[in-house]
C-alpha positions as CSV (number, residue, x, y, z in Angstrom):
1,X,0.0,0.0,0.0
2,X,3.0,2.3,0.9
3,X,4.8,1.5,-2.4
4,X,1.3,2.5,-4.2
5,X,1.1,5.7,-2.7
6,X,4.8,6.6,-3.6
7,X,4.1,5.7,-7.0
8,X,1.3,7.7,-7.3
9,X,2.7,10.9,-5.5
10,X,5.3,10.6,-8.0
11,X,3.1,10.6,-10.9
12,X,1.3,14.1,-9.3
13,X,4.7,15.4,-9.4
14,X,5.8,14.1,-12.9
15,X,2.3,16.3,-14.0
16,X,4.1,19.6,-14.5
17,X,6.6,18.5,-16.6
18,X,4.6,17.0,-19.3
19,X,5.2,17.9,-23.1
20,X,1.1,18.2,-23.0
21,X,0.4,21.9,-22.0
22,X,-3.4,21.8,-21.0
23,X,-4.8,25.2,-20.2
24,X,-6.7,25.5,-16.7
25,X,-10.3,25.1,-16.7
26,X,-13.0,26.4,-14.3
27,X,-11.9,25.7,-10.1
28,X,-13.8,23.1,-9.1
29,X,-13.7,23.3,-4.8
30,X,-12.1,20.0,-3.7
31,X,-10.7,18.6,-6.7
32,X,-7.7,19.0,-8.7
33,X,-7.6,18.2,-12.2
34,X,-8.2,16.4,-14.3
35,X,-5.0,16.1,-16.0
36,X,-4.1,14.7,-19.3
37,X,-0.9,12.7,-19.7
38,X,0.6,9.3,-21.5
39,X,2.7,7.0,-20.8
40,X,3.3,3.8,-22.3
41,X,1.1,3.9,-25.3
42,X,-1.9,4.8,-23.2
43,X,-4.0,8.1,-22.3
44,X,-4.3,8.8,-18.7
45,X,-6.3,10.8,-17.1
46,X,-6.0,11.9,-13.2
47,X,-8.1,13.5,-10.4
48,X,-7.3,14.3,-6.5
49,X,-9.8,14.9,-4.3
50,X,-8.6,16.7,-1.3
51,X,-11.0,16.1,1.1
52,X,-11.8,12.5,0.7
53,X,-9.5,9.9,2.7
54,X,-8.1,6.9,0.8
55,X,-7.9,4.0,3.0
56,X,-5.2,2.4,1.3
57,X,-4.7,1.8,-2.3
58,X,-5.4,-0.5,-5.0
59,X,-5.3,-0.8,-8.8
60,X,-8.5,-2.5,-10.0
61,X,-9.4,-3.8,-14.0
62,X,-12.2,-2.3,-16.1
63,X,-14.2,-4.4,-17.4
64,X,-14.9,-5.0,-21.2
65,X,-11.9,-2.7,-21.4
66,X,-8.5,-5.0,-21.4
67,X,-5.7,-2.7,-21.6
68,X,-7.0,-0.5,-19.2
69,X,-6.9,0.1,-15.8
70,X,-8.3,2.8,-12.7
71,X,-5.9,3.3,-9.8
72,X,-7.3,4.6,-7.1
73,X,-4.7,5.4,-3.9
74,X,-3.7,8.1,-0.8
75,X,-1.6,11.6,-1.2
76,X,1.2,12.5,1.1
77,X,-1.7,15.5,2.7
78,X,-4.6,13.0,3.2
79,X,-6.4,13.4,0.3
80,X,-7.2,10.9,-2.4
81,X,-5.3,10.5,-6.2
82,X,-7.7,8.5,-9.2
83,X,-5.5,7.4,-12.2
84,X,-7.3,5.9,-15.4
85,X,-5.3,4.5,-17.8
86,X,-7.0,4.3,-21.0
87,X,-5.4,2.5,-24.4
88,X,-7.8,3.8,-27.4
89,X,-7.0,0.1,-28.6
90,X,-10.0,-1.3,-26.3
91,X,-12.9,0.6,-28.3
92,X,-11.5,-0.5,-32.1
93,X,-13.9,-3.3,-31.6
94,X,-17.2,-3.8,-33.3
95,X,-18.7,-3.7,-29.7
96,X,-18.3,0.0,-29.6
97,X,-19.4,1.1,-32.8
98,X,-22.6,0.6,-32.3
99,X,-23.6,1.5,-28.8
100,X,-26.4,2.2,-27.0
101,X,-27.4,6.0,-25.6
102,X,-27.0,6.3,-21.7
103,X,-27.8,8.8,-19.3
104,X,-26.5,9.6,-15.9
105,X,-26.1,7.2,-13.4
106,X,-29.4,7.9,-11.6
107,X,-31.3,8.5,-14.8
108,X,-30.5,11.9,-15.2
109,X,-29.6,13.8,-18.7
110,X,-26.2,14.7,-19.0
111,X,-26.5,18.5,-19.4
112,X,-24.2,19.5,-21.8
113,X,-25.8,17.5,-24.7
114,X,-28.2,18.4,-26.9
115,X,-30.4,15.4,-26.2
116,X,-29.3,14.7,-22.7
117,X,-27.7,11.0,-23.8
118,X,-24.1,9.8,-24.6
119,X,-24.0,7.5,-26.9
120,X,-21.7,4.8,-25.6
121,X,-21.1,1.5,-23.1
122,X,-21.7,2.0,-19.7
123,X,-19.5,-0.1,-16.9
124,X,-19.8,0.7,-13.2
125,X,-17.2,0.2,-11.3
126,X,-18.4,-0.6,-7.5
127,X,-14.8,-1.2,-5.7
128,X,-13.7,2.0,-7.5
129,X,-15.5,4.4,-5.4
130,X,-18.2,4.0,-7.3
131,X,-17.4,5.1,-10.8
132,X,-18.8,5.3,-13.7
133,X,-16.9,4.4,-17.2
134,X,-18.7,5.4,-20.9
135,X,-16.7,4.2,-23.6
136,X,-17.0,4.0,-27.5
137,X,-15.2,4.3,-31.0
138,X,-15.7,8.1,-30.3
139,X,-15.3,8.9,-26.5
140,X,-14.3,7.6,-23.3
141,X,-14.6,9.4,-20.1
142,X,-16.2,8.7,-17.1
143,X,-18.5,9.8,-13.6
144,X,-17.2,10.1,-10.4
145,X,-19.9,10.4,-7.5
146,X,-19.2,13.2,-5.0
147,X,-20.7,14.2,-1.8
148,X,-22.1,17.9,-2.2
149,X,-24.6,20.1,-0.1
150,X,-27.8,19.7,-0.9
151,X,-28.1,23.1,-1.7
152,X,-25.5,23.3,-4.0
153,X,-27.1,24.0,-7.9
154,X,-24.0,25.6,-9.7
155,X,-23.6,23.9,-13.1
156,X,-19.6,23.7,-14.2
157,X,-18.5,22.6,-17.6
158,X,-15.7,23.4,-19.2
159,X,-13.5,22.3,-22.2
160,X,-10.1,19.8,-22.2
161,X,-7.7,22.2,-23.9
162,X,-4.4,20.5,-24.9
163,X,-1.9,22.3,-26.9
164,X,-4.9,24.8,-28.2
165,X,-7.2,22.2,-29.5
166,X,-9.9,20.4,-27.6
167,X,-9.9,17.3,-26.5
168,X,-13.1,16.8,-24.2
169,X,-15.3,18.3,-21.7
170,X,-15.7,18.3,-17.5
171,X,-18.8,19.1,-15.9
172,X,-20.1,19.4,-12.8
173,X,-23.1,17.5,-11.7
174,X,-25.3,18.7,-8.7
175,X,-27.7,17.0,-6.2
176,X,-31.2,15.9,-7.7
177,X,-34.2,17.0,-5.7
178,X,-33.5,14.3,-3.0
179,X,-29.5,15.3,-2.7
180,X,-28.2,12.9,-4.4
181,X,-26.3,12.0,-7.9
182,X,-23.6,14.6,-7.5
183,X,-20.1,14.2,-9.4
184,X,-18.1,15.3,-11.7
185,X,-18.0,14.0,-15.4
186,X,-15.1,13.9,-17.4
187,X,-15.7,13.2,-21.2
188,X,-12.7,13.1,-23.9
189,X,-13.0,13.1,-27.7
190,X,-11.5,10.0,-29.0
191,X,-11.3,11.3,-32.9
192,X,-9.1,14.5,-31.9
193,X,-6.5,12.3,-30.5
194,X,-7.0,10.2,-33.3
195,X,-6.6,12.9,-35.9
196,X,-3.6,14.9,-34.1
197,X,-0.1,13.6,-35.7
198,X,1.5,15.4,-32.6
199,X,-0.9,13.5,-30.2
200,X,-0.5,9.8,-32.1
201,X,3.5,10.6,-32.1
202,X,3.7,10.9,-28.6
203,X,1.7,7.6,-28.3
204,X,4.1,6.2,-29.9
205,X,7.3,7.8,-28.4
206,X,5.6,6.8,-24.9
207,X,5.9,3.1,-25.8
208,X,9.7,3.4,-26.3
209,X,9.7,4.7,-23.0
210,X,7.1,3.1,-20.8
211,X,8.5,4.7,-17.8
212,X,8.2,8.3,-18.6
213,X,5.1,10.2,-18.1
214,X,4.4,12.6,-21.0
């Protein structure tokens, strides 16, 4: 558990020096992130909450997705550190071309779409604080449940921005009527990765050295 945390801490550091210079979006209270990185051939994407303990750490699979993983471990000031790692190689498969629409994990509409549904495969995640993973040929990204007041209604959502060009969106989600379903959503366009030579080159380049984190 101690080496996990380590490893982890040194990713957060590793975060400033990436050749990925992604603009600052909106402050969202309590969390940092997310961030956009690679390493070894893979996208990853990570988020500390600062006022929710870890107990521990562990790395856990995600299903239906092979190459990928969600690690989920404790910062040196109490708070907690979630790493996805997400290979684009896991949604070339006719099982997410054609996908079903989903809403929010309680049922809601996802409020930054025109017709309040994301196309794409849902997985939940239990063991992984909950979490919510939407996936497809075109997007991957997922929901993390929060704990927010109840009287907290302020809708954030802002735009990925890597290098000038975007590559997703994060929005805030707040409590339903009853005071529940809050999180935060974090989507990223699959097809702007896909399309960016300087994006696909650093894929590459990341492979040569798995180590490294761009």
């Amino acid at each position: 558990m101690k080496i996990l945390s380590n490893i982890l801490l040194a990713a957060t550091l590793l975060l400033g020096t990436s050749c990925l210079n992604q603009e600052d979006g909106e402050t969202i209270p309590g969390i940092k992130g997310p961030k956009i990185n690679v390493q070894d051939g893979k996208v990853i994407v990570t988020v500390e909450l600062a006022q929710i303990v870890s107990e521990g750490g562990a790395t856990f699979p995600i299903p239906k997705l092979d190459r990928s993983e969600l690690t989920v471990g404790g910062t040196l000031d109490g708070g907690t550190i979630i790493r996805a790692a997400f290979d684009l190689k896991d949604v070339d498969s006719d099982d997410f071309r054609v996908v079903p629409h989903q809403t929010l994990p309680d049922g809601r509409q996802f409020p930054f779409l025109i017709d309040g549904t994301l196309p794409a495969v849902a997985i939940n995640v239990p063991k992984a604080k909950d979490m919510t993973f939407y996936a497809s040929s075109k997007l991957f990204g997922f929901f993390l449940p929060l704990t927010l007041p109840d009287d907290f209604n302020v809708g954030i959502h802002y735009k990925i921005v890597i290098n000038g060009k975007d590559y997703g969106i994060v929005s805030l989600i707040h409590p339903d009527s009853s005071g529940n379903g809050a999180g935060v959503v974090v989507l990223m366009t699959l097809d702007s990765m896909r399309d960016n030579p300087e994006f696909k080159k650093l894929l590459k380049i990341s492979k040569r050295n798995k180590s490294r984190l761009y």
